[in-house]
KEBAPA-317711 format. One line per field, with one value per residue: residue number from 1; residue in one letter; chain; x, y, z of N, C-alpha, C in turn. Coordinates in Angstrom, 1 decimal, decimal comma, padded with zeros to 4 digits. Last residue first. Layout:
N
kero = c(NUM ...);
guba = c(a ...);
torke = c(A ...);
n.u = c(X ...);
n.v = c(Y ...);
n.w = c(Z ...);
ca.u = c(X ...);
ca.v = c(Y ...);
ca.w = c(Z ...);
c.u = c(X ...);
c.v = c(Y ...);
c.w = c(Z ...);
# end
This chain:
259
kero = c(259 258 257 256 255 254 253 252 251 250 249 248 247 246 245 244 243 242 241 240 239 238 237 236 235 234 233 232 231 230 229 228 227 226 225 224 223 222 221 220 219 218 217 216 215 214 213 212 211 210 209 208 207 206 205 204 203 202 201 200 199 198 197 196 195 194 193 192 191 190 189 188 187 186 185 184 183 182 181 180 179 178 177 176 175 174 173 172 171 170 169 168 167 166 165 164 163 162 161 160 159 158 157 156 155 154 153 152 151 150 149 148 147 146 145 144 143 142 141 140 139 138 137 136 135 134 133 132 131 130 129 128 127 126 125 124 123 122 121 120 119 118 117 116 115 114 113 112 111 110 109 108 107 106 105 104 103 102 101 100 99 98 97 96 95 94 93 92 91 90 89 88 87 86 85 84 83 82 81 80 79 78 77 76 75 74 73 72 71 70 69 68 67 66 65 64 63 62 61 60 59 58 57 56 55 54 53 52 51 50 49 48 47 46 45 44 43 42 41 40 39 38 37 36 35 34 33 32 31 30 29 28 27 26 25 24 23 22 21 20 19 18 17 16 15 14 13 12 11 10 9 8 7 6 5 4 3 2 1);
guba = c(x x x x x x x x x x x x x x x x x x x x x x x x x x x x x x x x x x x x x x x x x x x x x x x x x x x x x x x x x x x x x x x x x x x x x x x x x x x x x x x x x x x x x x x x x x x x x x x x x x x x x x x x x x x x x x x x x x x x x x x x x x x x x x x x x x x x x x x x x x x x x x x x x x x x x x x x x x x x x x x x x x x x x x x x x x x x x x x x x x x x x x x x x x x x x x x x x x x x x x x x x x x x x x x x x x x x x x x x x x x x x x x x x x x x x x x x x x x x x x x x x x x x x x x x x x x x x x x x x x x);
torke = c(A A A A A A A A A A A A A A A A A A A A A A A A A A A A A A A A A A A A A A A A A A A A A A A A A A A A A A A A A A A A A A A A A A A A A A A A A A A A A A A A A A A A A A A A A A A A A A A A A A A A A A A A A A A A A A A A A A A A A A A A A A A A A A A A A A A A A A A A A A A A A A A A A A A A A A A A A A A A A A A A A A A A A A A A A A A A A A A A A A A A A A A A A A A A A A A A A A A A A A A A A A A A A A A A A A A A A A A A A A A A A A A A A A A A A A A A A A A A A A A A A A A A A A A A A A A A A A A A A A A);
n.u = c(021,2 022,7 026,1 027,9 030,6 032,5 034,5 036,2 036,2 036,9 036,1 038,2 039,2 041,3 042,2 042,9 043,5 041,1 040,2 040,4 039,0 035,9 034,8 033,0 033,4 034,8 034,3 034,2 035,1 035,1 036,2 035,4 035,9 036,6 036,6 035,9 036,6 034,9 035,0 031,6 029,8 027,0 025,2 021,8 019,6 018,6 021,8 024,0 027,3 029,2 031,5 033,3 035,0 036,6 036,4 036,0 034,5 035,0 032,5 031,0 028,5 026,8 027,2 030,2 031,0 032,5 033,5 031,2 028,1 026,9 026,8 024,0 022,0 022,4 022,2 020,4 020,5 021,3 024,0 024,3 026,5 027,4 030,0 031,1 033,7 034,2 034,9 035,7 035,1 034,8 032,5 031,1 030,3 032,2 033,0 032,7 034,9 035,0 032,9 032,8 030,7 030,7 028,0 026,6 025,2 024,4 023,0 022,7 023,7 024,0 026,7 028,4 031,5 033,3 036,4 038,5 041,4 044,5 046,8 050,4 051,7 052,5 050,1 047,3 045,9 047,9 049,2 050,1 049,1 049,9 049,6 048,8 046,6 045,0 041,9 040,4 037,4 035,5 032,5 029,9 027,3 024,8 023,0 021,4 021,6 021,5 023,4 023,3 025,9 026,5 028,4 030,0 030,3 027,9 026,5 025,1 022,8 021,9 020,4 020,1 019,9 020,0 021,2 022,7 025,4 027,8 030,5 033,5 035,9 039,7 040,3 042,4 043,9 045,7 048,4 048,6 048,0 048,2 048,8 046,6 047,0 049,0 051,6 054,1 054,3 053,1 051,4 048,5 048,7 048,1 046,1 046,2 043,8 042,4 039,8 038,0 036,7 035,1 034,2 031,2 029,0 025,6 023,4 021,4 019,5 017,9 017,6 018,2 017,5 018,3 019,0 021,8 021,6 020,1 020,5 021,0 021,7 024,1 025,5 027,4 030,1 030,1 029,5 031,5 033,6 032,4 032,9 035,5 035,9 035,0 036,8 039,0 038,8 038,1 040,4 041,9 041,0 041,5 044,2 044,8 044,1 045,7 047,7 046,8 047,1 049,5 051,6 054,8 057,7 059,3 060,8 058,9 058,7 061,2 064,0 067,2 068,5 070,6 073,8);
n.v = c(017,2 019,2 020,3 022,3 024,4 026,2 029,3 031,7 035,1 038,6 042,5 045,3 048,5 051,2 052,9 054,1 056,1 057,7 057,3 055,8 056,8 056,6 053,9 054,9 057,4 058,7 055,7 052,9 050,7 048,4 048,0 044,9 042,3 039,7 036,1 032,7 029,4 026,5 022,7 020,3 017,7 016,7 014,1 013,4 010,6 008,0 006,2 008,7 010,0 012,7 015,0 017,4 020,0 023,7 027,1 030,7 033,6 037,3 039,0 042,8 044,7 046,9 048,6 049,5 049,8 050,9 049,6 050,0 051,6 053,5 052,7 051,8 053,3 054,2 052,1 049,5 045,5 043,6 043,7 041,8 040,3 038,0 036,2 034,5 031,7 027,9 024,6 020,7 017,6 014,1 011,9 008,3 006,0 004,8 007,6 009,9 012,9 015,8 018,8 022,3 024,9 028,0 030,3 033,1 033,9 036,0 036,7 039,1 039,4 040,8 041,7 043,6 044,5 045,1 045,4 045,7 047,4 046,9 049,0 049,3 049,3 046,2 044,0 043,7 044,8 046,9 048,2 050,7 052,7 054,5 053,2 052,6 050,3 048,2 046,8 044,2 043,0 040,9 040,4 037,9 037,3 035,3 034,9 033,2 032,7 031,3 029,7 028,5 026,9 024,9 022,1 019,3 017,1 016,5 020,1 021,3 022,3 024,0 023,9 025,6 025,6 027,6 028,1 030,1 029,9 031,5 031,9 033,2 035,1 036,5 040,0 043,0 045,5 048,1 049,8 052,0 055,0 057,7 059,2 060,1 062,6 064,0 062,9 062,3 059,8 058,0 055,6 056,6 058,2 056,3 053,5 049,9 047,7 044,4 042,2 040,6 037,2 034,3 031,2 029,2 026,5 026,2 023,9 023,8 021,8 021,2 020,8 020,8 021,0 018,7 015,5 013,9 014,0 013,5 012,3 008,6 006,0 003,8 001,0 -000,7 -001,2 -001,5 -003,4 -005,0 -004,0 -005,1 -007,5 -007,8 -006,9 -009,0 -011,3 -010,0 -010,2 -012,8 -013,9 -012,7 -014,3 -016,3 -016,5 -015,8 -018,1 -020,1 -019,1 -019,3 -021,9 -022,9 -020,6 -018,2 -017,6 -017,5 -020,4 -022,0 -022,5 -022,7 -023,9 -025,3 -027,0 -026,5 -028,5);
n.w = c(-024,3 -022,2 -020,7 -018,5 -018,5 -017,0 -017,6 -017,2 -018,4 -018,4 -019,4 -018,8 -018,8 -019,0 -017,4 -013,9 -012,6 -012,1 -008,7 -006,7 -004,9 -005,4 -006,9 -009,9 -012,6 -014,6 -016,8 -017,0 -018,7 -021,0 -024,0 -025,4 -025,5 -023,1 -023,1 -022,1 -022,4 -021,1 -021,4 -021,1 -021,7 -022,9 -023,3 -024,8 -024,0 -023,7 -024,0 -024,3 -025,8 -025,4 -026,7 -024,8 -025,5 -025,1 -026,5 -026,3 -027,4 -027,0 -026,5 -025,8 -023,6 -022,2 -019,9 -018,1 -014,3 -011,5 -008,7 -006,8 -008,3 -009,6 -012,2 -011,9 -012,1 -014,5 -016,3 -015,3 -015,0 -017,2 -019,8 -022,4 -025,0 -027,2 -028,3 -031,0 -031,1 -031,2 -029,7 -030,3 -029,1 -029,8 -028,8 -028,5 -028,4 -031,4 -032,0 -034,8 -035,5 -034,1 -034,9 -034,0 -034,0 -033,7 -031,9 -030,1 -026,7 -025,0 -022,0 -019,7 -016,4 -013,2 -010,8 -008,4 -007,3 -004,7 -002,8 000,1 000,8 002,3 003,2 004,3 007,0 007,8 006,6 005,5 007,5 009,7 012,1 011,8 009,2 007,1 004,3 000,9 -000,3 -003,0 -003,7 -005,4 -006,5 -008,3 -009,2 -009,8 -011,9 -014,1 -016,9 -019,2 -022,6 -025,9 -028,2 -031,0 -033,5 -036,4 -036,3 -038,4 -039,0 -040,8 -041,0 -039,9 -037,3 -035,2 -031,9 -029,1 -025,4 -022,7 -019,1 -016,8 -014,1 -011,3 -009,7 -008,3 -009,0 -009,1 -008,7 -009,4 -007,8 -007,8 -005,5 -004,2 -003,4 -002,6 -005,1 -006,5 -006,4 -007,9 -010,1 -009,9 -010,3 -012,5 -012,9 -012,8 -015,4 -017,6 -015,9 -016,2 -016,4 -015,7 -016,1 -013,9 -013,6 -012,9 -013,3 -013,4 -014,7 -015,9 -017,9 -020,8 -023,5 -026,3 -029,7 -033,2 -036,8 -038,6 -037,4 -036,1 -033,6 -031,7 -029,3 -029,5 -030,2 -029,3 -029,5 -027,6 -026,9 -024,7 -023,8 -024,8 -022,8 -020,2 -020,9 -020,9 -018,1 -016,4 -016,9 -015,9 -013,7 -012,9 -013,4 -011,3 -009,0 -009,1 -009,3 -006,7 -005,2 -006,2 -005,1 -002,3 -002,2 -002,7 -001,2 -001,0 -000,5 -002,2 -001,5 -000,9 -004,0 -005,1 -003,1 -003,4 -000,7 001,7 002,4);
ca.u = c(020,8 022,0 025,3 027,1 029,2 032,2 033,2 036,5 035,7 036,9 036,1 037,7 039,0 041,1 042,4 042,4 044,2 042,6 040,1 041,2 040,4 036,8 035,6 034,0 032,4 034,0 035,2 033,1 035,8 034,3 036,8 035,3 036,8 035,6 037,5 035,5 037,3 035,3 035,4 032,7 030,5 028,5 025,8 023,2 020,2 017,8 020,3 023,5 026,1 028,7 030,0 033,3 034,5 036,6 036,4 037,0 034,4 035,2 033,2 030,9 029,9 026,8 026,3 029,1 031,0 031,3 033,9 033,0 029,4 026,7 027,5 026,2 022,3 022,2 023,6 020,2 020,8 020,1 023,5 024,0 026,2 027,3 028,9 031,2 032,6 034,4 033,5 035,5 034,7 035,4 033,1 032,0 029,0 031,3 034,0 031,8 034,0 035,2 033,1 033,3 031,1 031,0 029,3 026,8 026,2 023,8 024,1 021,9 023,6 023,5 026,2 027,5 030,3 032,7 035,4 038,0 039,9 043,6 046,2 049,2 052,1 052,8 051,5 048,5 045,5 047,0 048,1 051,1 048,7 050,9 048,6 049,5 046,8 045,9 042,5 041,6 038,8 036,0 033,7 030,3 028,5 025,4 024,6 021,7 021,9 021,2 023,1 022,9 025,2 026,3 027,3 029,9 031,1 028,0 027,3 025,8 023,3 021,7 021,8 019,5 020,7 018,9 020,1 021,6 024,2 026,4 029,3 032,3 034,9 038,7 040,6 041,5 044,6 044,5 048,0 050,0 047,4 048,1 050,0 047,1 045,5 048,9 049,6 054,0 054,7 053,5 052,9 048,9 048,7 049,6 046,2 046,4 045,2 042,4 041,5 038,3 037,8 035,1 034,6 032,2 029,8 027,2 023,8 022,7 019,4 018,7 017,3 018,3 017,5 018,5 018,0 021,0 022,3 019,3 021,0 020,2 021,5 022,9 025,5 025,8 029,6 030,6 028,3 030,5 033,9 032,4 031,7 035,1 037,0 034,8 035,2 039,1 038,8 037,0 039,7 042,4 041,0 040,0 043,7 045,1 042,8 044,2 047,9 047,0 045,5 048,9 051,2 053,7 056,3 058,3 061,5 059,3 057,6 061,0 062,6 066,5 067,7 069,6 073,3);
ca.v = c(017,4 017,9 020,2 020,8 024,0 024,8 028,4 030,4 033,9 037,1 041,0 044,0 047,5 050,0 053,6 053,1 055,3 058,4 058,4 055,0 057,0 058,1 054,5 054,0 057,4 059,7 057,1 054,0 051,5 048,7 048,8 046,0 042,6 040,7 037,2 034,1 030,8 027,6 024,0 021,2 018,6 017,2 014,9 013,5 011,8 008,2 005,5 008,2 009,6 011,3 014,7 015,9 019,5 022,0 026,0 029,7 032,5 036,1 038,6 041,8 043,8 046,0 048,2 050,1 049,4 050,8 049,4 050,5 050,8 053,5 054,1 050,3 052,5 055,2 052,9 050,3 046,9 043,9 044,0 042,9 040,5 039,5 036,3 035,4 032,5 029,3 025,8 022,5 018,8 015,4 012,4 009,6 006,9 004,2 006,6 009,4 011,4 014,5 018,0 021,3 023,1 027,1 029,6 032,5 033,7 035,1 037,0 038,7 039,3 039,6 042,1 042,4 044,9 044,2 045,9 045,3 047,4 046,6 048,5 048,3 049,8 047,5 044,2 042,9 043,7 046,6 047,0 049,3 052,1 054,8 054,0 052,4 051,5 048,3 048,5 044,9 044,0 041,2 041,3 038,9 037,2 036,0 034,6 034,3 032,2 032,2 029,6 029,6 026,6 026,3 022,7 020,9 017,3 015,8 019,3 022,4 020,7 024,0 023,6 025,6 025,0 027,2 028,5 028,7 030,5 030,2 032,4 031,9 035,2 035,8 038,3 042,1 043,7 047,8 048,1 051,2 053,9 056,4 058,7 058,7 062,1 063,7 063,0 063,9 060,2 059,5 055,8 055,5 058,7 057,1 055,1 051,3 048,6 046,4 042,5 042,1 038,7 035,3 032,2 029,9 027,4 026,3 024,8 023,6 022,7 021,2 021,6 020,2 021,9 019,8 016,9 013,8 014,7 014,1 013,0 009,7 007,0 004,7 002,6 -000,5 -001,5 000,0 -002,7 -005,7 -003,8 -003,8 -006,8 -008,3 -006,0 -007,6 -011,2 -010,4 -009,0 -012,1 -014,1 -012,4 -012,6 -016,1 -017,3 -015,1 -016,9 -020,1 -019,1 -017,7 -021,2 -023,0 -020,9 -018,7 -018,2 -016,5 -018,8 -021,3 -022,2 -021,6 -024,9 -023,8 -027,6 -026,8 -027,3);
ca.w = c(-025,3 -022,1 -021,7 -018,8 -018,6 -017,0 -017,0 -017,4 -017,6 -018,8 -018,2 -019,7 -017,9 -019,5 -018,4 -015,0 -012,4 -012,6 -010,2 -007,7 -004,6 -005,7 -006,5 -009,0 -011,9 -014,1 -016,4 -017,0 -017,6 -020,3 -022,6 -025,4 -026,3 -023,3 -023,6 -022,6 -022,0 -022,3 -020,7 -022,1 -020,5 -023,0 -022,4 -025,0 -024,5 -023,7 -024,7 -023,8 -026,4 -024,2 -026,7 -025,1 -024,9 -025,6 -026,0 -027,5 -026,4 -027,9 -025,7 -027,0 -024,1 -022,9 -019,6 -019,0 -015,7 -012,3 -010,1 -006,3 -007,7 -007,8 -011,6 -012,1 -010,6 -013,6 -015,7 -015,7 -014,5 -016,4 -018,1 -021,9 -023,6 -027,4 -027,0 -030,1 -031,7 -031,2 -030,1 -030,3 -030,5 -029,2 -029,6 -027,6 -027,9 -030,6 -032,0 -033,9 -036,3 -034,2 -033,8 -035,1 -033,2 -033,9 -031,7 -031,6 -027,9 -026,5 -022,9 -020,5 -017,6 -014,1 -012,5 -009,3 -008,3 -004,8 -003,5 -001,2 000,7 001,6 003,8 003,7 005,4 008,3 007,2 005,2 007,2 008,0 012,1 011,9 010,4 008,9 005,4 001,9 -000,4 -001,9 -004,0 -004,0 -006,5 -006,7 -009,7 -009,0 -012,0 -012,3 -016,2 -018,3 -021,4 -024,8 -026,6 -030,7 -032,0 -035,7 -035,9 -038,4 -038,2 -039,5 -041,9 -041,1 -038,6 -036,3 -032,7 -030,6 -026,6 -023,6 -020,2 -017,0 -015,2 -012,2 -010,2 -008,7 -008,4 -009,5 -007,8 -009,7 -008,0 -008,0 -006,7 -004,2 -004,2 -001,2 -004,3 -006,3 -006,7 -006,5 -010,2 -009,8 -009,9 -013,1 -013,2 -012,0 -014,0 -017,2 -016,8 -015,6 -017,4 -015,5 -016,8 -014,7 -013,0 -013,5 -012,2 -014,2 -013,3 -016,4 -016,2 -020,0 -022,4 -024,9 -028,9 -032,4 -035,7 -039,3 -037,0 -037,8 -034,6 -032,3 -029,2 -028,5 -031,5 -029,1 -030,6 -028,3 -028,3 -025,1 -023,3 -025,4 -024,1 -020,2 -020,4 -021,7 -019,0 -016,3 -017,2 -017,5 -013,6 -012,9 -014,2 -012,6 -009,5 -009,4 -010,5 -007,3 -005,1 -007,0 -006,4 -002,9 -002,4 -003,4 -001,2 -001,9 000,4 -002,2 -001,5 000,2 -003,4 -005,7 -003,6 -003,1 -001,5 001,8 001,7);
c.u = c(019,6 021,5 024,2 025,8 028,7 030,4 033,1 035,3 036,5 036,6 036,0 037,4 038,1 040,3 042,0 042,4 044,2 043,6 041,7 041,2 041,1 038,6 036,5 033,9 033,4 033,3 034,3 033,8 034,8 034,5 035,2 035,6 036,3 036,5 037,1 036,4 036,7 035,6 035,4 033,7 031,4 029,4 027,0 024,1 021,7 018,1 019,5 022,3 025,0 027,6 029,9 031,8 034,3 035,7 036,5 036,9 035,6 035,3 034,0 032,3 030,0 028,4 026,2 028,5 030,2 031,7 032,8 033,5 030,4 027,9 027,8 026,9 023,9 022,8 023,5 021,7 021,3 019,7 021,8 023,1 025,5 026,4 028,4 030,2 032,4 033,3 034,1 035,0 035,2 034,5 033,6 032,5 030,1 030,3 033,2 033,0 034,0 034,8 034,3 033,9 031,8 031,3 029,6 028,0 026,0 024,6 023,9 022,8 022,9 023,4 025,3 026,6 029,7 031,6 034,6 036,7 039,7 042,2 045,2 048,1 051,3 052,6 051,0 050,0 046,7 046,5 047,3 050,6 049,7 050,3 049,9 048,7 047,8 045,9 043,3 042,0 039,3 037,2 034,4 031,9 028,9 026,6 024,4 022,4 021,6 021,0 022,7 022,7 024,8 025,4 027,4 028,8 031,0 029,2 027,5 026,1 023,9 023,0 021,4 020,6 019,7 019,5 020,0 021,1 023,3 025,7 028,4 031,4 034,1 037,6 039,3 041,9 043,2 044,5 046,6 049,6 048,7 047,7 049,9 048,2 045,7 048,2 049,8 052,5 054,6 053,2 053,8 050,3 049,3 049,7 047,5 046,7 044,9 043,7 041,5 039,6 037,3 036,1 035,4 033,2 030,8 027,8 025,4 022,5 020,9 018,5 017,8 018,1 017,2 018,1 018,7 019,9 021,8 021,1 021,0 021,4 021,0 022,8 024,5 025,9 028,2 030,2 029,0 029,5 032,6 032,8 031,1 033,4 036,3 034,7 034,8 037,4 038,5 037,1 038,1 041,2 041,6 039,5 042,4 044,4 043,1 043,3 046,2 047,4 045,9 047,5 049,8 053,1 055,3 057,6 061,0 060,1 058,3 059,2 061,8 065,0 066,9 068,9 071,8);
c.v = c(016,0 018,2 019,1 021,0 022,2 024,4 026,9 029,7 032,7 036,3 039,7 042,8 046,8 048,7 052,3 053,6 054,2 057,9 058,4 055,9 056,6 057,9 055,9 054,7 055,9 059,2 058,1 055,1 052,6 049,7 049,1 046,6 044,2 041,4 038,7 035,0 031,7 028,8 025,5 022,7 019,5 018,2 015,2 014,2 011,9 010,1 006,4 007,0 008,3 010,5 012,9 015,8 018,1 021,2 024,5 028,4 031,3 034,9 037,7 040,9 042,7 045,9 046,9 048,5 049,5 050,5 049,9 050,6 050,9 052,3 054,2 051,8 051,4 054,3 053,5 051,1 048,4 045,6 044,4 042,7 041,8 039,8 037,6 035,7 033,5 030,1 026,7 023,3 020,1 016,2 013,9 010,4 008,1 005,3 006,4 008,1 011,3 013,5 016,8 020,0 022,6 025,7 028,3 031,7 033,1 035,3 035,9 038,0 038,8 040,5 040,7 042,4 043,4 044,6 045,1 045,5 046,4 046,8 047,9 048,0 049,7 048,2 045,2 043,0 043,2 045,3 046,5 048,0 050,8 053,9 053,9 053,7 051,6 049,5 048,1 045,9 044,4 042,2 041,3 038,9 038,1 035,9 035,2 033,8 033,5 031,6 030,5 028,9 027,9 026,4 024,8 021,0 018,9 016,2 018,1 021,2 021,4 022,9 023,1 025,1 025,1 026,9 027,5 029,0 029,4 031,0 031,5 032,7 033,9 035,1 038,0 040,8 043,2 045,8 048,4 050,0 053,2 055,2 058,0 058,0 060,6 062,6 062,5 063,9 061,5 059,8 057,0 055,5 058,1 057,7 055,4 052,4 049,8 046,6 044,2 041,6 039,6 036,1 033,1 031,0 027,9 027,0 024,9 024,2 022,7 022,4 020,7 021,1 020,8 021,0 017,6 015,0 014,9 015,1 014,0 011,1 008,5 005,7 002,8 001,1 -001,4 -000,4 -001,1 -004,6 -004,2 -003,3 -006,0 -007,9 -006,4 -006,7 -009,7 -010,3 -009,2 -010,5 -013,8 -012,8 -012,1 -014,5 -016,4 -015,4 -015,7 -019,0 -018,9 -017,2 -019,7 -022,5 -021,4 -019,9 -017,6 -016,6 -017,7 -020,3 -021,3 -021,6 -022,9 -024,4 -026,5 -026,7 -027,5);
c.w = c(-025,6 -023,4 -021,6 -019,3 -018,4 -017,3 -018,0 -017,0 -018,3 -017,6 -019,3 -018,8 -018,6 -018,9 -019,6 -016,2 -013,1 -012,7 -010,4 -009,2 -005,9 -005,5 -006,1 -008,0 -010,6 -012,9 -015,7 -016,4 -018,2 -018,9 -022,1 -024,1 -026,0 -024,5 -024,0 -021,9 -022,9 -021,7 -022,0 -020,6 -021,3 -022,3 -023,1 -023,7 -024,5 -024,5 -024,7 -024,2 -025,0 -024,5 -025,9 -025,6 -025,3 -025,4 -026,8 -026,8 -027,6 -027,1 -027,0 -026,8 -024,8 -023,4 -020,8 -019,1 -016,8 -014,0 -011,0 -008,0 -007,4 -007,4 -010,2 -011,7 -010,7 -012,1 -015,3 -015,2 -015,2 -016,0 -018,4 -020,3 -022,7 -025,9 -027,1 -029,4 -030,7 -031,8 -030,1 -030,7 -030,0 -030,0 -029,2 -028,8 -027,6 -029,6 -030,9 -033,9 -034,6 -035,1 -034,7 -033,9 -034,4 -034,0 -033,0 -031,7 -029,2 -028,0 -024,1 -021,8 -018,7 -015,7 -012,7 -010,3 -008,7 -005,9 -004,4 -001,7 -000,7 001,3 002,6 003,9 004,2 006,4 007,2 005,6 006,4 008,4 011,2 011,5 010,7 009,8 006,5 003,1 000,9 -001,3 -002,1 -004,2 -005,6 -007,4 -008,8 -009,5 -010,4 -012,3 -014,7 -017,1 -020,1 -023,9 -026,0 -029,0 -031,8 -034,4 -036,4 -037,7 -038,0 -038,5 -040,5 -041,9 -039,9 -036,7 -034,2 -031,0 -027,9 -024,8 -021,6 -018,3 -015,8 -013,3 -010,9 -009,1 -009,1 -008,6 -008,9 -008,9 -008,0 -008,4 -006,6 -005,6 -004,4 -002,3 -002,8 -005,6 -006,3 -005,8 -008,3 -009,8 -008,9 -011,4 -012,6 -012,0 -013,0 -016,3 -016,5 -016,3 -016,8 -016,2 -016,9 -014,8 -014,4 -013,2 -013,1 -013,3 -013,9 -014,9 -016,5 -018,4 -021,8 -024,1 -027,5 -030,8 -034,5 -037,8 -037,8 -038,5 -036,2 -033,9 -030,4 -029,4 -030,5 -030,3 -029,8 -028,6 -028,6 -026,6 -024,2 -024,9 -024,7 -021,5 -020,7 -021,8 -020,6 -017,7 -017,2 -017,8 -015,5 -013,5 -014,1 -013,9 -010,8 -010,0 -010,7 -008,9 -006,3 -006,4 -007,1 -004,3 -002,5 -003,0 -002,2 -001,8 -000,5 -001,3 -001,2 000,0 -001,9 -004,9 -004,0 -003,6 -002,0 000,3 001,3);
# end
């Protein structure tokens, strides 16, 4: 009976012990490093300031939230009976602009962000048709439609941040965006969606503060929430008269903060 020996069981070999030795004790050197480099406080980033200033770039993809008119239901309204779905899609877009941050307290900001936005609106107006050959089957056919808007927008927001833990600290922002088109209503009337021309949004977000040696970074996500009916009656689209009765735009955008 052969002799169980706990080297040839694992085949394990003594230089894959000591390569394994080197790598463990470099990974340790590492880990010890890298704890002694997270321990330099930076002071960047101007908290202490009674008014603090920056800058951002933000990506954000946008939709309409539509509500259909009792027509759209009702059967008996002629006006709509090749209309099958109005189906808002969400759209990329960018913006850019300009950080004021007022010092309420160390865990308190008030933040003023004007900004200007680019947005595009996408919308699918389904509609059925006798063509075999739709774009989405027999029966169906899709147009889409397309309004673009820049904006002007300036928000008013809340930070309440985190205690400070070594260069990182959370925080959350609420408050509200008050927002106004570029573009004059004579020429947003000319669109497939036309929409009125100013809107007041509620913004609600997260984000991280990133304390650097020379500044601050804070990446953050935040959801805007239009709070006013924007649906210009009278004007779109001629097929879709009569079919809306509510139309709100939100976003989701990704800023990055420098401070």
């Amino acid at each position: 009976m052969q002799n169980a020996n706990i080297w040839h069981k694992f085949d394990i070999h003594w230089y894959k012990v000591i390569l394994f030795s080197l790598c463990l004790l470099f990974f340790q050197t590492y880990l010890v490093k890298a704890q002694q480099k997270n321990l330099i406080f930076n002071s960047s980033g101007s908290d202490n300031q009674a008014l603090s200033y920056g800058f951002f770039l933000a990506a954000h993809n946008s939709s309409l939230r539509i509500k259909y008119a009792d027509n759209f239901l009702n059967p008996d309204y002629p006006a709509l009976g090749n209309v099958r779905a109005i189906m808002p899609a969400f759209s990329p877009g960018f913006a850019l602009g300009f950080l004021v941050t007022a010092r309420i307290h160390d865990q308190v900001n008030l933040m003023f962000t004007p900004k200007v936005g680019f947005y595009e609106y996408r919308t699918e107006l389904q509609l059925f048709t006798d063509d075999p050959n739709a774009a989405n089957g027999a029966g169906i056919n899709t147009v889409p439609l397309l309004t673009e808007e820049t904006l002007v927008e300036l928000p008013l927001l809340l930070k309440y941040k985190s205690q400070r833990f070594n260069n990182t600290r959370m925080f959350f922002v609420g408050g509200l965006n008050g927002q106004f088109r570029t573009k004059n209503q004579e020429e947003a009337n000319e669109d497939p969606v036309a929409l009125k021309g100013t809107d007041v949004a509620l913004e609600m977000g997260l984000g991280f503060d990133l304390y650097f040696q020379f500044f601050k970074f804070s990446p953050e996500i935040r959801f805007s929430h239009g709070l006013v009916n924007l649906y210009q009656e009278g004007h779109s689209d001629d097929r879709m008269a009569g079919a809306i009765s509510d139309i709100r735009r939100k976003s989701l955008t990704l800023y990055l903060n420098f401070q």
